[in-house]
C-alpha angles and dihedrals in degrees: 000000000000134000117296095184116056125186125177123182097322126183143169125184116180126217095267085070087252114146100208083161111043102178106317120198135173147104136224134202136241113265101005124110115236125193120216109208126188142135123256100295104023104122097255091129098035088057089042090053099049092047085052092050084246087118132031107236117225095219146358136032148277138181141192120202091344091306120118108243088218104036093031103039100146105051090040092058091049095063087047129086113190127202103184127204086240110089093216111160132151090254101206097046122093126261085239096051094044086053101043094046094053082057095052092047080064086052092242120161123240120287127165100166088071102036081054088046087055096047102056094045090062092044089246105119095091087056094045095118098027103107111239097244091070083055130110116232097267101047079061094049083055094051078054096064088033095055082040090052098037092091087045096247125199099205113046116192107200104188101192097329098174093039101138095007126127117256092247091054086044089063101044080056091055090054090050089057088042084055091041093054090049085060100059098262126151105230115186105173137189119203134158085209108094087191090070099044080053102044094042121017127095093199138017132228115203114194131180127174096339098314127103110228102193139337105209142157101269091220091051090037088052082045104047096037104027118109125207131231129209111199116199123200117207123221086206113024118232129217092208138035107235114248095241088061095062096101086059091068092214125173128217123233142174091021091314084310087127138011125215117212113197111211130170110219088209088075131095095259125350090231097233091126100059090041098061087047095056092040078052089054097051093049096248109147121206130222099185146340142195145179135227138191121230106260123232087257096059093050097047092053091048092051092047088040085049092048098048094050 
């Protein structure tokens, strides 16, 4: 479909000297969802920020649906729908009003058919007229998206949507990207969960200090950098692994009840093999084994971990 979102070489350094953007660079495409992942610090909401006009950015340049974030302001926010990490909502006035009212700041005509169409789809038209402040965390984080989707935006920025909210709710929230998605709609998201970036994205953004380390296809990503795990379950435990199994690298776990072996499937053979003929040599019986793929969240620390080194 083509990138909507287009970022070449951007920076912003404040006054203090901080360079809180070193240089950042990537596309996305129309209609996918792509998580942004990054420690406290890393960058994920100034670059938010800069792509949302909230903050000028020092070099570089960005563009939403072909128009220039800085030159074009105006056409490019009104592509662009922002949830922010901050719950600040006018606390006495009514869901519907607050709704109804962000839409209107766009100038945007009336239109109730589809306030009442966003609602629903958040599970907040029973709570229309209800005023925020009687609202649970959540429910606000909803109004949030609401007030994000009301101008119909193409482009949708969600900074830490789910931050404070229940796992069951986590999970509704999930399905309202996944719908969102199915309408067309450009979802980058920036989340501390792993979990969400694994169970929705299409691609992943890694960024460090300003830096982005890599944007991949989270499947391939999983696929290329993942490592894989053997458990072995012993029928007797041991207290020590025998010396002729060294080269193995196995680690001991539960009291020697069951070894890990650690094996990368990009290489010529995984040496399993190997590995159950010499147990079977030592005299070592199995009662079970399985194997595990590295999950999102390992691969993420160990890329932070790789470009802070």
């Amino acid at each position: 479909m083509g990138a909507i979102v287009e970022v070449e070489n951007l920076t912003k350094t404040y006054k203090d000297g901080l360079i809180a953007l070193g240089g950042v660079s990537f596309t996305i495409e129309a209609g996918e969802i792509l998580a942004l992942l990054g420690p406290n610090g890393a960058g994920k909401t100034t670059l938010i920020s800069a792509l949302c006009g909230i903050t000028a950015p020092s070099g570089g340049h960005a563009r939403i649906g072909g128009h220039d974030v800085v030159r074009d302001w105006r056409a490019a926010r009104r592509l662009v729908g922002l949830v922010p990490q901050e719950v600040a909502l006018e606390p006495f006035e009514r869901v519907i009003n607050t709704v109804r009212f962000s839409r209107g700041l766009f100038g945007k005509g009336r239109d109730e058919a589809l306030i009442e169409r966003i609602l629903r789809q958040l599970s907040l038209w029973d709570k229309r007229n209800a005023s925020t402040r009687e609202l649970s965390g959540g429910m606000k984080r909803r109004v949030l998206i609401a007030k994000a989707l009301c101008h119909e935006p193409r482009v949708l920025f969600l900074d830490e949507p789910t931050a404070g909210v229940d796992v069951e709710l986590r999970r509704d929230m999930w399905e309202v990207v996944r719908e969102l998605k199915a309408q067309g709609v450009t979802i980058i998201l920036t989340t501390h969960y792993i979990e969400e970036a694994e169970a929705i994205a299409d691609r992943v953004a890694v960024i460090n200090k300003g830096e982005i380390l890599l944007v991949e296809n989270k499947a391939n990503l999983m696929r290329r950098m993942g490592r894989k795990t053997l458990r072995i379950d012993l029928v007797q435990p041991v207290d020590t692994v025998p010396e002729a199994l060294a080269a193995y690298d196995l680690e001991r776990i539960e009291e020697g009840a069951a070894l890990l072996y650690h094996y990368d499937t990009r290489g010529d053979g995984t040496g399993i093999t190997r590995l159950l003929q010499a147990l079977a040599r030592e005299g070592l019986c199995l009662r079970d084994i399985e194997t595990r793929q590295s999950s999102l969240e390992e691969i993420f620390v160990g890329l932070v971990q790789e470009g802070a080194a």
